[in-house]
C-alpha positions as CSV (number, residue, x, y, z in Angstrom):
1,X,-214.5,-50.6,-60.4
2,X,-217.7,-51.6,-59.2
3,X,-219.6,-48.7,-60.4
4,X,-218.0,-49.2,-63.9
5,X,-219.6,-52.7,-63.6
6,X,-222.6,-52.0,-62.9
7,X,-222.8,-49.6,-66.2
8,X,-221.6,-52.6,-67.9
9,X,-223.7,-54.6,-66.9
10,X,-226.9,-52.3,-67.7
11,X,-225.8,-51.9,-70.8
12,X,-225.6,-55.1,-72.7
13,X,-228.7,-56.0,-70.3
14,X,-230.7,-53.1,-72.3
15,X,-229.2,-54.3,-75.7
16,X,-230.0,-58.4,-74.6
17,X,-233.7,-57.2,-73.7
18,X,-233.8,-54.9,-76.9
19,X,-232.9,-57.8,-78.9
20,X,-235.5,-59.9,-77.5
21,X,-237.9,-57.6,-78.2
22,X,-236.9,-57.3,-81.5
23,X,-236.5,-61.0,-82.2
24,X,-240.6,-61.6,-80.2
25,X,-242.1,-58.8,-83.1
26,X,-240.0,-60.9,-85.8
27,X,-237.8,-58.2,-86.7
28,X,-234.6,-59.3,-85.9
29,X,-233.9,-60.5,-89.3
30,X,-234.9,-57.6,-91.1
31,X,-232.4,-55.4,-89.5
32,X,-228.9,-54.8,-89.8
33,X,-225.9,-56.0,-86.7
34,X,-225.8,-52.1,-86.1
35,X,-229.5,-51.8,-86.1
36,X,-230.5,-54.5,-83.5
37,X,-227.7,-53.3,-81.1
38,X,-228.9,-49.3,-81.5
39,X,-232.5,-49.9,-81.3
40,X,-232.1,-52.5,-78.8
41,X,-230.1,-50.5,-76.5
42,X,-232.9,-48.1,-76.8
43,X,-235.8,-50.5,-76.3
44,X,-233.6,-51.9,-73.8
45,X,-233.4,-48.9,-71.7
46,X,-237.2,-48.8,-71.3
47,X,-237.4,-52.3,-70.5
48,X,-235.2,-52.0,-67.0
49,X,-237.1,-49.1,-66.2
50,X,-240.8,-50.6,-67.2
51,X,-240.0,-54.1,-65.2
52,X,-238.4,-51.6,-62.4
53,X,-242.1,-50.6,-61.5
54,X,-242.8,-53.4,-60.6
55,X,-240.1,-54.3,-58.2
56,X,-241.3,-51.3,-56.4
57,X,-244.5,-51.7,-56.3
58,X,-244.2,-55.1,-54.7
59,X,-242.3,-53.6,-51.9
60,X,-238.9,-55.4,-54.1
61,X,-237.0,-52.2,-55.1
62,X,-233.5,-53.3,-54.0
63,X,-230.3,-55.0,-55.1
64,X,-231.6,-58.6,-55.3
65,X,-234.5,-57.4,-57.5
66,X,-232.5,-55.0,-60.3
67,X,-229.7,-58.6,-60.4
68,X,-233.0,-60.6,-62.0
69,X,-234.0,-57.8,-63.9
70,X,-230.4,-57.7,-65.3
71,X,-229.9,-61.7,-65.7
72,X,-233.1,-62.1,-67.2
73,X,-232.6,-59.2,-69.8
74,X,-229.0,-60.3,-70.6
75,X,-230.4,-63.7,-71.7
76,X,-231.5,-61.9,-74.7
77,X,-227.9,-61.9,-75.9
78,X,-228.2,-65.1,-77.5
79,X,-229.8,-63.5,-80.2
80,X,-226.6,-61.7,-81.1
81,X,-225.5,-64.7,-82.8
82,X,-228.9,-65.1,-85.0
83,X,-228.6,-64.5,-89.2
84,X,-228.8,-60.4,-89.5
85,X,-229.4,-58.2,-92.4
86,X,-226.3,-58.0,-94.7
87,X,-225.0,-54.8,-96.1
88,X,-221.4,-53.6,-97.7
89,X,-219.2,-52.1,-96.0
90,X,-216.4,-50.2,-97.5
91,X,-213.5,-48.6,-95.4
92,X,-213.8,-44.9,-94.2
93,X,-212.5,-42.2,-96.3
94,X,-210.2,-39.8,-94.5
95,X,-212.8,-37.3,-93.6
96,X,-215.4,-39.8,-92.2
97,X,-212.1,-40.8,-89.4
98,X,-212.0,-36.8,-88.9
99,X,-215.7,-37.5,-87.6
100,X,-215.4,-40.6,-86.4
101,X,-212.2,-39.0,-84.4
102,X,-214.9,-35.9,-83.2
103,X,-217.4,-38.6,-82.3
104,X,-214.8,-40.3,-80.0
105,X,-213.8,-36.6,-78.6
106,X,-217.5,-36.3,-77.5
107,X,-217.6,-39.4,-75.9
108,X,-214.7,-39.2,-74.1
109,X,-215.8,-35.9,-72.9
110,X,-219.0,-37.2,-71.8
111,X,-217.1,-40.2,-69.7
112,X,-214.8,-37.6,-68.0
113,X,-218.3,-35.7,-66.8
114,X,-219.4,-39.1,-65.7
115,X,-216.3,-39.7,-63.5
116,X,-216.8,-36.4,-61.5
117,X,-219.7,-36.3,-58.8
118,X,-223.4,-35.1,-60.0
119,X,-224.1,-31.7,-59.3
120,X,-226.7,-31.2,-61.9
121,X,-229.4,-28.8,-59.9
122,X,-232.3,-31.0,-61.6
123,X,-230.8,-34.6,-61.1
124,X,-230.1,-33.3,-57.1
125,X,-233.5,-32.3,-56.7
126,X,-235.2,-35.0,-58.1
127,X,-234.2,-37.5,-60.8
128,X,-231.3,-39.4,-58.7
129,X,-232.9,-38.3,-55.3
130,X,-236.6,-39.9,-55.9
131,X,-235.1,-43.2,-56.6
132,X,-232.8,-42.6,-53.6
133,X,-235.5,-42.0,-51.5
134,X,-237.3,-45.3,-53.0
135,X,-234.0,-47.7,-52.1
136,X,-234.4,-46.5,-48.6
137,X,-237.7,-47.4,-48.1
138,X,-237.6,-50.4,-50.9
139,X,-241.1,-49.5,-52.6
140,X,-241.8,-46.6,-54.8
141,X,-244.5,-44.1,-53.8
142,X,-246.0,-40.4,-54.3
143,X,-243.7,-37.8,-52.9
144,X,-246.5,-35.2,-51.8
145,X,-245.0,-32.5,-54.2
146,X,-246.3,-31.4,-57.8
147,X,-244.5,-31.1,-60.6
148,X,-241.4,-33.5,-59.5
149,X,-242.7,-35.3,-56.6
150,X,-245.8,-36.8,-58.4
151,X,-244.6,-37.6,-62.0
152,X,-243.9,-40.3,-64.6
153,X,-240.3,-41.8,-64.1
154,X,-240.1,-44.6,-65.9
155,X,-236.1,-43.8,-66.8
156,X,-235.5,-42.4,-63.1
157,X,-236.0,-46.3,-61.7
158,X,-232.9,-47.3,-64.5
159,X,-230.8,-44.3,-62.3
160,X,-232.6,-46.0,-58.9
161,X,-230.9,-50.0,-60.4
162,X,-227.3,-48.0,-61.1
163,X,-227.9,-46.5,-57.3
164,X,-228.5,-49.8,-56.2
165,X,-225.9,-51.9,-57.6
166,X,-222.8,-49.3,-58.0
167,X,-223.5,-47.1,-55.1
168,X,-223.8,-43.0,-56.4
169,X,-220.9,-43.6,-58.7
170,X,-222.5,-45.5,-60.8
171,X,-225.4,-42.9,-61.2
172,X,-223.6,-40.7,-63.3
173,X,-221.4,-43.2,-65.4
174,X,-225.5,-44.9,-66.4
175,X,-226.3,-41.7,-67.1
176,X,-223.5,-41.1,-69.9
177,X,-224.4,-45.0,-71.4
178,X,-228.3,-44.2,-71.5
179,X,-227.4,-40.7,-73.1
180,X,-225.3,-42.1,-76.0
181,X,-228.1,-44.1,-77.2
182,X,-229.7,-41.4,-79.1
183,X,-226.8,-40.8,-81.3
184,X,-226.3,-44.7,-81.9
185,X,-229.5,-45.1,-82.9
186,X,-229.6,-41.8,-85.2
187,X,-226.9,-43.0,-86.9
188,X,-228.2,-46.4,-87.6
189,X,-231.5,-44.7,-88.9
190,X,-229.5,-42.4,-90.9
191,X,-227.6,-44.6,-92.5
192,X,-231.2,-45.9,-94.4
193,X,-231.3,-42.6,-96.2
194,X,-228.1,-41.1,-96.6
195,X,-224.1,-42.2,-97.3
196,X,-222.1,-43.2,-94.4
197,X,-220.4,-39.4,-94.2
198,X,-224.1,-37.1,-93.8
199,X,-224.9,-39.9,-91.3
200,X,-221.4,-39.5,-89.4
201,X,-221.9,-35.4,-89.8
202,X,-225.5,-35.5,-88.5
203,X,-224.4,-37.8,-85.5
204,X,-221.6,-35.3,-84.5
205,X,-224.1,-32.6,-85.0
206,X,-226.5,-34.0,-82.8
207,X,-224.4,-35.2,-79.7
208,X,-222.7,-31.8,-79.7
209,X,-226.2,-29.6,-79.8
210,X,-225.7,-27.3,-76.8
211,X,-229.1,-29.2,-75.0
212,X,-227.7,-32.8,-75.3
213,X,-224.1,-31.8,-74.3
214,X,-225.9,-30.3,-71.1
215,X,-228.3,-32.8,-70.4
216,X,-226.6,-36.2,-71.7
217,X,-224.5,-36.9,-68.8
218,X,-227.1,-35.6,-66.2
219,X,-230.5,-37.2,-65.0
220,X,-232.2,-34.8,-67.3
221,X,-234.4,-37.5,-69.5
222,X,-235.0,-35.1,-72.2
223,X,-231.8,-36.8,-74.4
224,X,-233.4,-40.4,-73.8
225,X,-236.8,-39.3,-74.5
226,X,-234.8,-38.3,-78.0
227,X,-234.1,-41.9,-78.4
228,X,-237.3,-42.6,-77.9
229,X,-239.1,-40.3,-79.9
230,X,-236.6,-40.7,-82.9
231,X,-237.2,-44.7,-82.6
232,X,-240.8,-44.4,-82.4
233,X,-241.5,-42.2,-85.0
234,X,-239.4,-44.1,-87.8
235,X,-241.0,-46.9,-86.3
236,X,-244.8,-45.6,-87.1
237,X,-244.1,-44.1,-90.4
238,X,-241.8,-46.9,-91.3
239,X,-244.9,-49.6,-90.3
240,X,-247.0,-47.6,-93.1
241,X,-244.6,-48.7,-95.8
242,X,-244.3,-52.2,-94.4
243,X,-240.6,-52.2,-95.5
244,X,-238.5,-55.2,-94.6
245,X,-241.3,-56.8,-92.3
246,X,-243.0,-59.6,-94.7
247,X,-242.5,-61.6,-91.7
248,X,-243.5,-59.9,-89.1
249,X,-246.5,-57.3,-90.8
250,X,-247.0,-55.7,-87.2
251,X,-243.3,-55.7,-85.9
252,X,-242.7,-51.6,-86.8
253,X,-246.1,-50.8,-85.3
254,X,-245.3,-52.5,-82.6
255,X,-242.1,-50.9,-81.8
256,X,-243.4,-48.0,-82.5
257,X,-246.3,-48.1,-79.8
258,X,-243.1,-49.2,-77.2
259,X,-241.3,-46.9,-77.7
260,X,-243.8,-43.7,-77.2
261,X,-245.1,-45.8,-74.1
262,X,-241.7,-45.3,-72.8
263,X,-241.9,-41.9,-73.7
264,X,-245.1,-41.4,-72.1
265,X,-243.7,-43.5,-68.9
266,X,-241.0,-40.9,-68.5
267,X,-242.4,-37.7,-69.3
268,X,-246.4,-36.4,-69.4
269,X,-245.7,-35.0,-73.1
270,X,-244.9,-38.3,-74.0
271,X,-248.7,-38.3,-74.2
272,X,-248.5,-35.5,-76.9
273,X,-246.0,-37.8,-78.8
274,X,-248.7,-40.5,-78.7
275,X,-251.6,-38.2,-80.3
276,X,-248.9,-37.5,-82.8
277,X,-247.8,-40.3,-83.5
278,X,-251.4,-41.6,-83.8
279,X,-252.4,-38.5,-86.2
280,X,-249.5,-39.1,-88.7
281,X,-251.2,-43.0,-89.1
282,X,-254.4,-41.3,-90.3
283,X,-254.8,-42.4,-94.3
284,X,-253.1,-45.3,-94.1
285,X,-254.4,-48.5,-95.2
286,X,-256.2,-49.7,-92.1
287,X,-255.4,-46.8,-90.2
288,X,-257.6,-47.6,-87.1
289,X,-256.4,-51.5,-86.5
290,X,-252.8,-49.7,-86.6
291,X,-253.8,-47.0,-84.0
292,X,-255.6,-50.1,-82.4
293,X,-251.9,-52.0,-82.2
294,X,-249.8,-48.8,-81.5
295,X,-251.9,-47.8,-78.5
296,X,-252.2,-51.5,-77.1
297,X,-248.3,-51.1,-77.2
298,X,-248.4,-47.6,-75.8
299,X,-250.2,-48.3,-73.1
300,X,-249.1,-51.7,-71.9
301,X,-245.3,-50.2,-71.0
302,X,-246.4,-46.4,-70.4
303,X,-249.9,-46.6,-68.5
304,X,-248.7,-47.6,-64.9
305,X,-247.3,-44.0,-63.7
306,X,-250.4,-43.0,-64.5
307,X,-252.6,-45.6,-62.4
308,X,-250.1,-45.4,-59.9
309,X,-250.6,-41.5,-59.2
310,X,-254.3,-41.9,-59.8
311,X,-254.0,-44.2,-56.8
312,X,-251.7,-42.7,-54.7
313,X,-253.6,-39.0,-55.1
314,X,-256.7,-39.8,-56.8
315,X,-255.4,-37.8,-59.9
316,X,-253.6,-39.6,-62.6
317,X,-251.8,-36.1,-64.0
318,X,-251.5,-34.6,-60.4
319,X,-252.6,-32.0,-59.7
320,X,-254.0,-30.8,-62.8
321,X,-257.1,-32.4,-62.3
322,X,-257.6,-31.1,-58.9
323,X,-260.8,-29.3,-59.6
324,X,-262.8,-32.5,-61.0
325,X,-261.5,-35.0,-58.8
326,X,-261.5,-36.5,-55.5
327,X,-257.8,-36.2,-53.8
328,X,-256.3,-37.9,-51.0
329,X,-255.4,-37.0,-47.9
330,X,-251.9,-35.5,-48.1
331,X,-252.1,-34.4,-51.7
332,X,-254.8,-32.0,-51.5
333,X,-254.8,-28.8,-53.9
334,X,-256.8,-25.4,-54.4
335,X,-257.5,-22.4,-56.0
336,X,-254.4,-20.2,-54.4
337,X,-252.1,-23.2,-55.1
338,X,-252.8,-23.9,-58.7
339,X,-252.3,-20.1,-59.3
340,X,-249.3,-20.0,-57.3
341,X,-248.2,-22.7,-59.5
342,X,-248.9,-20.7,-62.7
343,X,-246.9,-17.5,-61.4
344,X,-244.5,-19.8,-61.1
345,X,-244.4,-20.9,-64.3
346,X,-245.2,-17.5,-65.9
347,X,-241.3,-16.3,-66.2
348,X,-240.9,-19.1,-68.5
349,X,-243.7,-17.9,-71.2
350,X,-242.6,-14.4,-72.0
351,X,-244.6,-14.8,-75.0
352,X,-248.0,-14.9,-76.3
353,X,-248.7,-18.5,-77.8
354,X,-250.3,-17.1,-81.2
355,X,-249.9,-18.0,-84.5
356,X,-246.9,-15.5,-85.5
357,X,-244.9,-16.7,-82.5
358,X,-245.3,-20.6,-83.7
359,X,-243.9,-19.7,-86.3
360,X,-241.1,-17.3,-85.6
361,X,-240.0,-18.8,-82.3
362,X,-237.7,-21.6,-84.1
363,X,-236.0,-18.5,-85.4
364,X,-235.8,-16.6,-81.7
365,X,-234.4,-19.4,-79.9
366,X,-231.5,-19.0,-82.3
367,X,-231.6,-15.3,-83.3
368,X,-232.3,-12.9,-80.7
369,X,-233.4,-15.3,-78.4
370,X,-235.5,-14.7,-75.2
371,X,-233.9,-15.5,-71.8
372,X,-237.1,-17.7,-70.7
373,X,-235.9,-19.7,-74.0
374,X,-233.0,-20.7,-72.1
375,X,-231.6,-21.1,-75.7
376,X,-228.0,-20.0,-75.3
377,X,-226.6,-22.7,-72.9
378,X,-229.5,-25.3,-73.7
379,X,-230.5,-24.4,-77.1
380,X,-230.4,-26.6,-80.5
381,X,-227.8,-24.8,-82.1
382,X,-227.8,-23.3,-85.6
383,X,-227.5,-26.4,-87.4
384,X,-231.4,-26.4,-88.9
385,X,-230.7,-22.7,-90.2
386,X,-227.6,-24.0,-91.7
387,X,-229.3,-27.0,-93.2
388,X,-233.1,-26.3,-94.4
389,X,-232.1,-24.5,-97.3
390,X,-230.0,-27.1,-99.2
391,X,-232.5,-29.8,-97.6
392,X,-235.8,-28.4,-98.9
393,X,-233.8,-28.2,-102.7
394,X,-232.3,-31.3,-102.8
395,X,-235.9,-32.9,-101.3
396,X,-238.0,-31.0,-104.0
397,X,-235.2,-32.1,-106.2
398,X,-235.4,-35.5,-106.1
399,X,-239.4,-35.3,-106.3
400,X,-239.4,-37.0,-102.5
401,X,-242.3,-38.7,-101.8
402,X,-244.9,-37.4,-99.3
403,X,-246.1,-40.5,-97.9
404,X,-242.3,-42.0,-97.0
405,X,-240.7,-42.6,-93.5
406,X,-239.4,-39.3,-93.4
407,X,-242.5,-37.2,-94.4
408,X,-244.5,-39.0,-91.9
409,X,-241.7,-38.6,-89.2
410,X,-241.9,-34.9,-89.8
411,X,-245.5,-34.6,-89.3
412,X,-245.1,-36.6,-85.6
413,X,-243.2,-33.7,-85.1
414,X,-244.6,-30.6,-86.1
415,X,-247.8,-32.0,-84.2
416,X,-245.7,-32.5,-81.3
417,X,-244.3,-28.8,-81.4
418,X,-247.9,-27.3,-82.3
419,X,-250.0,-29.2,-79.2
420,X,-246.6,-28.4,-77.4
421,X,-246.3,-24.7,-78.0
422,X,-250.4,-23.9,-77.9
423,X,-250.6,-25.4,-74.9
424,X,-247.2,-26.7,-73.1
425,X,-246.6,-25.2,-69.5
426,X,-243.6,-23.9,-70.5
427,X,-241.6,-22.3,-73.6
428,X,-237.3,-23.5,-72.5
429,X,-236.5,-25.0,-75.9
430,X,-234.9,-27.5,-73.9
431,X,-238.3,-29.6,-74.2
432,X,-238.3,-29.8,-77.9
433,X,-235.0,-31.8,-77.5
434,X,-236.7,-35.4,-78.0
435,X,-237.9,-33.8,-81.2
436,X,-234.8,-32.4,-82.6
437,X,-233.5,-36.1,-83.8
438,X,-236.1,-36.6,-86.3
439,X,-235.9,-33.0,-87.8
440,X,-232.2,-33.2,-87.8
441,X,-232.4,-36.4,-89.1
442,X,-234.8,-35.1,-92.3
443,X,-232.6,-32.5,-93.0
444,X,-229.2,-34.6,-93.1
445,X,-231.5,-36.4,-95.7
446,X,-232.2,-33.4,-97.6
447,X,-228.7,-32.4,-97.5
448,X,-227.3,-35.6,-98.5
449,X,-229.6,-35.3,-101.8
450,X,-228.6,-32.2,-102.4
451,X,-224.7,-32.9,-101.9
452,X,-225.6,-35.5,-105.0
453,X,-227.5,-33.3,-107.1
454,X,-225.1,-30.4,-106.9
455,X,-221.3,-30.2,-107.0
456,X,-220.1,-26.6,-107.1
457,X,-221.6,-26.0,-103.6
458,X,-219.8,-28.7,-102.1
459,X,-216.8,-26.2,-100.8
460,X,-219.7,-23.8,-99.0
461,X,-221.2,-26.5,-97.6
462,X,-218.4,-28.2,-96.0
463,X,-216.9,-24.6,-94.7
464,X,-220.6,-24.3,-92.9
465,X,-221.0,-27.2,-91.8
466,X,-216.9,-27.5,-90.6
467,X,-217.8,-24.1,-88.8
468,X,-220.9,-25.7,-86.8
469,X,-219.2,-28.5,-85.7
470,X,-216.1,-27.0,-84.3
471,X,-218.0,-24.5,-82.8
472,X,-220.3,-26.6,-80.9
473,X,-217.1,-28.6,-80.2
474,X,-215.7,-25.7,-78.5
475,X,-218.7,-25.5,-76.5
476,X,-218.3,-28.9,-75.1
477,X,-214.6,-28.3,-74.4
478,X,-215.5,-25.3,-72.0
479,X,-218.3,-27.4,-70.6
480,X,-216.1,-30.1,-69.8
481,X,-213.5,-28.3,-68.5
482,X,-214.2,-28.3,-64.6
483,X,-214.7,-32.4,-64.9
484,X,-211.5,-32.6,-66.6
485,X,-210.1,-30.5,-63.6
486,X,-211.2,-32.6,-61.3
487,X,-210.3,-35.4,-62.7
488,X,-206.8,-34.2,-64.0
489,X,-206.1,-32.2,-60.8
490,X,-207.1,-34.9,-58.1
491,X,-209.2,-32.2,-56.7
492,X,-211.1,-33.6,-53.3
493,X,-215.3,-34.8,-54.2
494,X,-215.9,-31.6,-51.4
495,X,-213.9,-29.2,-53.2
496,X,-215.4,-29.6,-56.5
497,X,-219.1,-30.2,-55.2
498,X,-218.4,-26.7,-53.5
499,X,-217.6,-24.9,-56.2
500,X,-220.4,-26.3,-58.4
501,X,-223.4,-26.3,-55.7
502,X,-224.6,-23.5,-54.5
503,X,-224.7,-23.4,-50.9
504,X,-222.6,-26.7,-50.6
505,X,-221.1,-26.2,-47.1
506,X,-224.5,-25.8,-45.5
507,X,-224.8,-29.3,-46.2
508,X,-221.8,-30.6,-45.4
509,X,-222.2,-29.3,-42.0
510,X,-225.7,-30.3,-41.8
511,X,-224.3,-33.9,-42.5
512,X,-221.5,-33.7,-40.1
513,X,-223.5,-31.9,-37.0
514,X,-226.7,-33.7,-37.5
515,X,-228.1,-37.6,-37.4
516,X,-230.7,-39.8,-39.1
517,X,-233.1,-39.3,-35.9
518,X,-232.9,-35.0,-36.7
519,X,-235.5,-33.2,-39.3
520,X,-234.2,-30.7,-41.6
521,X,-236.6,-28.4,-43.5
522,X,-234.8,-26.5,-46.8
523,X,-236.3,-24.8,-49.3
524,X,-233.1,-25.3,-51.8
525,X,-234.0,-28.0,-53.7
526,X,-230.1,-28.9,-55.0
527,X,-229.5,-29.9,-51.9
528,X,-231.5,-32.9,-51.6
529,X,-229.6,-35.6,-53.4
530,X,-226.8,-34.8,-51.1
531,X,-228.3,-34.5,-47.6
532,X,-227.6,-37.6,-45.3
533,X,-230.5,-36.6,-42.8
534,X,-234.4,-36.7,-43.2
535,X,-235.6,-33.6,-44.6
536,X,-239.0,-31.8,-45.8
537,X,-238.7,-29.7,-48.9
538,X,-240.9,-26.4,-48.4
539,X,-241.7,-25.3,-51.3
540,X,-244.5,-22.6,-51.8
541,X,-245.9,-23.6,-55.2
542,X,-245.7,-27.4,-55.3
543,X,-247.1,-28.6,-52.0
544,X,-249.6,-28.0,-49.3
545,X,-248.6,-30.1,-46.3
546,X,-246.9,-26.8,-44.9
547,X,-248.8,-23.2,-45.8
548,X,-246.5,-21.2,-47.6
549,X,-248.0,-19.0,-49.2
550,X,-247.6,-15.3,-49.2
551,X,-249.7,-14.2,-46.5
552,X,-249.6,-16.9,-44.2
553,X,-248.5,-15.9,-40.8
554,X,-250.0,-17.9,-38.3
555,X,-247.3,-19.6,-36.3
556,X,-249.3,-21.8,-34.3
557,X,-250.7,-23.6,-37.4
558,X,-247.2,-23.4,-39.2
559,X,-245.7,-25.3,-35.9
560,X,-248.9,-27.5,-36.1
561,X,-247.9,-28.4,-40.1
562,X,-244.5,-29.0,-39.1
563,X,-244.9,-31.8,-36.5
564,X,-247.9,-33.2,-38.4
């Protein structure tokens, strides 16, 4: 019960300090009931994981800190009551239930994976074990490891509050909440360009796309980086149009900047989402006083990962600046490591990054794809094939015009994907997720013009689009199918971690046999969240305290390393 609480409870805090927000830029009137609860969730989110930092940094990162941070963001509430934006509602036809009936479906599939234990290999080795690992020690500090040790993780401290306050339970249950809010706030952005039925069908699209239904529930971030992303770029190109802001001429902008902060708080390409975001405001009437207010915003919620690492290891994007900077002691890096670290990441570019493939790798990850595109189980699905089509017709149409939300929303993110694919670290289609929402969410606007324009097509249409849907429903049926076993089943938490982690026994003997004053050094990295003992990860590639590399061999500096 407690856990079940504690998701509660983080959720209409997120939504009170969303609404807040909302109601200190002066946009609360502007926007719909719907609208302040999606976006606030959303803004919400980034709030308990922004004011998170600073418990930890202050030595506070416990219990009695994440209760004020929740009590103070569920005073925002009182804003619930406050005069909202008024629209019409009419009842649902019989195929919008059908949706609304496959929107509940998802859900409910998503809570059953939040009942079962996490056994996500990425969430194990690092976004529910770093805040773990910050809750013992109540401070947060630079694990001396690249790539996930020394990173942004802004959302990882909401997963360290859940820990916390609803014990690992919770964890998972957080998760599932967090995840949701991209598709409440799609739909509520929808819903300003299309009927009530395209915005249902785009929603169901969306929280069924074969990459959210396998990160959503997990401590992946790349879903809630989608809610971001999708709220911050309506948010820039919307401030460009000043719609529905007379009061409040800087409240989008604003938003916007927050928003790709908490982007850049969670993830280093939130960084690229900034640029972009910034580059789609060039030509609009004061163009630099905007980028002036969008960056303030950016940087006053996203900057402090990036101070903190600079502190901690003298490199602010650790350890890419190893070469022109001074680190510390601990966190140092060379030559053989950083092209250890590229070998390591070369699997996962198995193509070159020229022009032909930035153009033709949208197609591969669906047709033909490449096994480093990791597109079959974590892909975007077919839906934009389906889609573009009728959307480019129905936009060209309707004579759409250029400079509206939607144009500039797309330019956010095809800059994105070009500074991602020229120079990203790696090609898993997996990181385009945060971007997927606002191209999915242009084409459901293209679609719904064209559905208006043109009749005879309807019955196509609705057979492909019926076809995608219940296909990538069946996909989350078969991926929900071992939570539902354990759930339905009353299968022991051993038994199913077993059969879902590799290598499970190991651990629980390690945890039966050994104590908190042992040392354990593994070099399997989905073990960590679940190891009850002090351990070192070696890892060859992402740290230097013990010499890994190929070639080392000398034993008496290897034992040296490891009592150090």
């Amino acid at each position: 019960m407690i856990p079940l609480i504690t998701t509660a409870w983080m959720t209409v805090a997120a939504i009170g300090g969303g609404l807040a927000t909302l109601r200190a830029v002066g946009l609360l009137s502007a926007l719909t009931q719907s609208e302040r609860l999606a976006i606030g969730f959303v803004l919400g989110i980034g709030m308990i994981g922004w004011l998170s930092f600073f418990a930890g940094v202050t030595a506070a990162f416990s219990a009695p800190a994440f209760m004020a941070i929740l009590v103070i963001l569920s005073l925002g509430l009182v804003f619930v009551k406050s005069p909202a934006r008024q629209v019409s509602f009419t009842k649902p036809t019989t195929l919008e239930w059908i949706l609304i009936l496959g929107i509940t479906i998802v859900v409910l599939m998503n809570f059953a994976e939040a009942l079962a234990p996490a056994a996500d290999a990425d969430s194990m080795a690092y976004h529910f074990e770093t805040p773990r690992r910050f809750l013992a020690e109540h401070r947060i500090f630079a694990i001396p490891r690249a790539a996930d040790g020394v990173t942004q993780l802004l959302l990882q401290l909401t997963y360290g509050v859940a820990l916390g306050l609803g014990g690992k339970a919770a964890v998972p249950l957080w998760a599932m909440s967090s995840g949701l809010s991209l598709g409440a706030v799609f739909y509520v952005i929808s819903r300003r360009h299309t009927g009530r039925l395209w915005a249902l069908i785009g929603t169901l699209v969306l929280i069924s796309t074969p990459a959210v239904i396998y990160a959503a529930g997990t401590g992946q971030v790349e879903v809630r980086l989608g809610a971001f992303a999708l709220l911050g770029a309506y948010a820039a190109a919307l401030s460009i149009k000043q719609q529905d802001t007379q009061d409040a001429p800087h409240g989008w902008i604003i938003i916007a900047g927050l928003a790709a902060g908490f982007f850049a708080g969670s993830k280093i390409t939130g960084l690229i989402f900034i640029f972009a975001a910034a580059v789609s405001l060039i030509g609009a009437r004061h163009a630099f006083y905007r980028m002036t207010i969008f960056g303030t915003a950016a940087a006053l919620v996203g900057c402090q990962w990036y101070l903190f690492n600079w502190q901690q290891t003298g490199d602010p994007i650790y350890p890419l600046l190893w070469q022109h900077v001074a680190l510390m002691p601990g966190f140092e890096w060379n030559r053989a490591m950083a092209e250890s670290m590229t070998q390591m990441w070369h699997t996962e570019n198995a193509v070159p990054r020229n022009v032909l493939w930035f153009l033709s790798y949208p197609v591969r990850t669906i047709f033909a794809p490449l096994p480093a595109f990791e597109s079959l189980r974590t892909g975007l699905g077919p839906a934009s094939v389906l889609f573009l089509p009728f959307a480019i017709i129905g936009f060209l149409k309707t004579k759409a015009d250029p400079h509206a939300p939607l144009a500039r929303a797309i330019l956010i993110a095809f800059v994105f994907y070009a500074v991602w694919f020229f120079f990203g670290p790696s090609l898993r289609i997996r990181h385009l997720v945060p971007i997927y929402p606002i191209a999915l969410l242009c084409l459901i606007a293209g679609m719904d013009r064209y559905a208006q324009l043109y009749h005879r097509p309807r019955f196509i249409i609705a057979i492909g689009t019926a076809t995608l849907i219940v296909m990538q429903l069946v996909g989350q049926v078969v991926f929900t199918q071992k939570y539902a076993t354990y759930l339905l089943s009353g299968q022991q938490q051993d038994t199913f971690l077993e059969k879902n982690v590799s290598g499970y026994p190991v651990v629980s003997w390690i945890n039966r046999h050994l104590s908190k004053n042992d040392r354990v050094l593994v070099s399997y990295r989905n073990w960590l969240y679940l190891l009850d003992v002090p351990y070192f990860l070696a890892h060859p590639s992402l740290q230097t305290r013990l010499d890994l590399q190929p070639g080392a061999h000398d034993v008496v500096k290897f034992v040296r390393e490891l009592k150090a």
